[in-house]
C-alpha positions in Angstrom: -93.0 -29.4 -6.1 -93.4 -33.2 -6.5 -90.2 -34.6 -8.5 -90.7 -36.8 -11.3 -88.7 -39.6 -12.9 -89.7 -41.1 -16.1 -88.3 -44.5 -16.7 -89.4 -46.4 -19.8 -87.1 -48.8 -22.1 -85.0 -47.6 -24.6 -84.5 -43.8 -25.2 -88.4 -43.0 -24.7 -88.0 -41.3 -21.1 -85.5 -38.7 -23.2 -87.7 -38.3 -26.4 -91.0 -37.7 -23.6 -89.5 -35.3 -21.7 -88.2 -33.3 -24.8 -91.8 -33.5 -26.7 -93.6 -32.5 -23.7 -91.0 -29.4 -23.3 -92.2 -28.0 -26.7 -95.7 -27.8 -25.4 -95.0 -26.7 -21.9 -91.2 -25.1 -21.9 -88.7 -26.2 -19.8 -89.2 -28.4 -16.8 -86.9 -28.3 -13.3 -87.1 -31.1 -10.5 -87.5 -33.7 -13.8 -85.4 -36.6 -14.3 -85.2 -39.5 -17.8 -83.9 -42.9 -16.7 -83.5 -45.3 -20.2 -83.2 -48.8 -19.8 -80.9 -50.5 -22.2 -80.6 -53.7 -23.3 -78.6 -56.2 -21.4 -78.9 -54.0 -18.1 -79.7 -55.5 -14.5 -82.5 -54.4 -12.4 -80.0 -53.4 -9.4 -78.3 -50.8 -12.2 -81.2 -49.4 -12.8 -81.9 -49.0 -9.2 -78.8 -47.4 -8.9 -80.1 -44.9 -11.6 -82.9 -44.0 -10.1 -81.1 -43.6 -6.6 -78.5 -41.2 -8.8 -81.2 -38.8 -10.3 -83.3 -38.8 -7.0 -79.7 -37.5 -4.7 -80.0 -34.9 -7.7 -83.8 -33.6 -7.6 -85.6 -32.0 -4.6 -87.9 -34.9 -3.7 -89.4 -32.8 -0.2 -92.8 -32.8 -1.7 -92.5 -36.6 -2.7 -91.1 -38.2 -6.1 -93.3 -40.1 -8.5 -91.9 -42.4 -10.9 -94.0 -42.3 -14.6 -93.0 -45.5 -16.2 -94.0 -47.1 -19.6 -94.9 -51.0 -18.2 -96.6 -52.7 -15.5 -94.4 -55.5 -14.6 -91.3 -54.3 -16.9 -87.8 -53.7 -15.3 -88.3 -49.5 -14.9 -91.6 -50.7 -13.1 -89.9 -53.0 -11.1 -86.7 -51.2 -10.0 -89.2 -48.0 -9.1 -91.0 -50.1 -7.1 -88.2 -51.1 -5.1 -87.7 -47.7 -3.7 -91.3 -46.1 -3.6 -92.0 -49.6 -1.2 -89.3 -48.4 1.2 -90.5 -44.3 1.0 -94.2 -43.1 2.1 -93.0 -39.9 -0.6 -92.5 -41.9 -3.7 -94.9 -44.1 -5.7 -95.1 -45.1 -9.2 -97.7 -44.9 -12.2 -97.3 -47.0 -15.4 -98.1 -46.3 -18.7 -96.8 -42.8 -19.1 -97.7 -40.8 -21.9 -97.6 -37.2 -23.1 -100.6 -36.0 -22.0 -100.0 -37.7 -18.5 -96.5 -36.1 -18.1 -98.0 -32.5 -19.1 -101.0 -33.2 -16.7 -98.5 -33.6 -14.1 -96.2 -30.6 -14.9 -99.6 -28.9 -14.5 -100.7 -29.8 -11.1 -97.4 -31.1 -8.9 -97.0 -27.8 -7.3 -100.5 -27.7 -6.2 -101.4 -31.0 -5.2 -100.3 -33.9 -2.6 -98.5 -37.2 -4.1 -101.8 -39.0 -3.2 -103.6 -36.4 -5.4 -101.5 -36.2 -8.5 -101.6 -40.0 -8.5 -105.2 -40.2 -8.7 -105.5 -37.5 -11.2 -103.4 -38.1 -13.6 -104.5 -42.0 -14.0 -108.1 -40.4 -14.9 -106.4 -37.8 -16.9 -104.8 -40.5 -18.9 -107.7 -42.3 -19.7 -109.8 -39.1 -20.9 -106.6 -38.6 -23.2 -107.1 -41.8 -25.2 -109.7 -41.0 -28.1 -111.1 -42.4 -31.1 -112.0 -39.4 -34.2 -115.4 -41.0 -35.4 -116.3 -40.7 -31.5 -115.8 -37.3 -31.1 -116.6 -36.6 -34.5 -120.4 -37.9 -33.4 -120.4 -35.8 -30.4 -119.3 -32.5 -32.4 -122.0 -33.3 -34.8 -124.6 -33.7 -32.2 -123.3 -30.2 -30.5 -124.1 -28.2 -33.7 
């Protein structure tokens, strides 16, 4: 089972992993890393190197962070560049963290990566959209 870390600013990373536990119970081999105000990028490297002595990362980690370019982006990518079994995907969300609950088991790092950034994309909808393509269904 692929481990994952979220990492996000603030106390989202908590608040994700929490909301996305309601919908699909309780998660092992799951980690939150918040990013405070004031913090250093090496601290939150040493964060991330905490939680990952703590999960079983054997099937790889991946790292679900909230900004391209923001410091959980940029500490992640400090450790998935030095391990073939890590690598990082921005812009998590709760449909991407269930999506991944969903298929880590079952699929390679490689695979999960590439899934879940089309899964997040078919998440983000707009109601007079879909409301058209019910229409047309009936």
């Amino acid at each position: 089972m692929i481990a994952l870390i979220i990492g996000t600013h603030g106390k989202f990373s908590e608040e994700l992993i929490k909301s996305s536990e309601l919908i699909y119970g309780k998660q092992t081999n799951v980690a939150s890393i918040t990013f405070e105000a004031g913090e250093s990028i090496e601290n939150l490297i040493s964060k991330y190197k905490k939680v990952l002595k703590e999960l079983n990362t054997t099937d790889g980690a991946l790292f679900l962070v909230d900004l391209f370019g923001g410091s959980p982006y940029n500490a992640a990518i400090v450790l998935a560049n030095e391990n073939e079994k890590m690598d990082v995907i921005t812009g998590v969300n709760l449909p991407m963290l269930i999506e991944a609950y969903a298929r880590r088991s079952s699929e390679t790092l490689d695979d999960l990566v590439e899934h879940l950034k089309e899964a997040s994309k078919l998440g983000i909808r707009n109601f007079k959209e879909s409301k058209n393509y019910c229409e047309e269904e009936l």
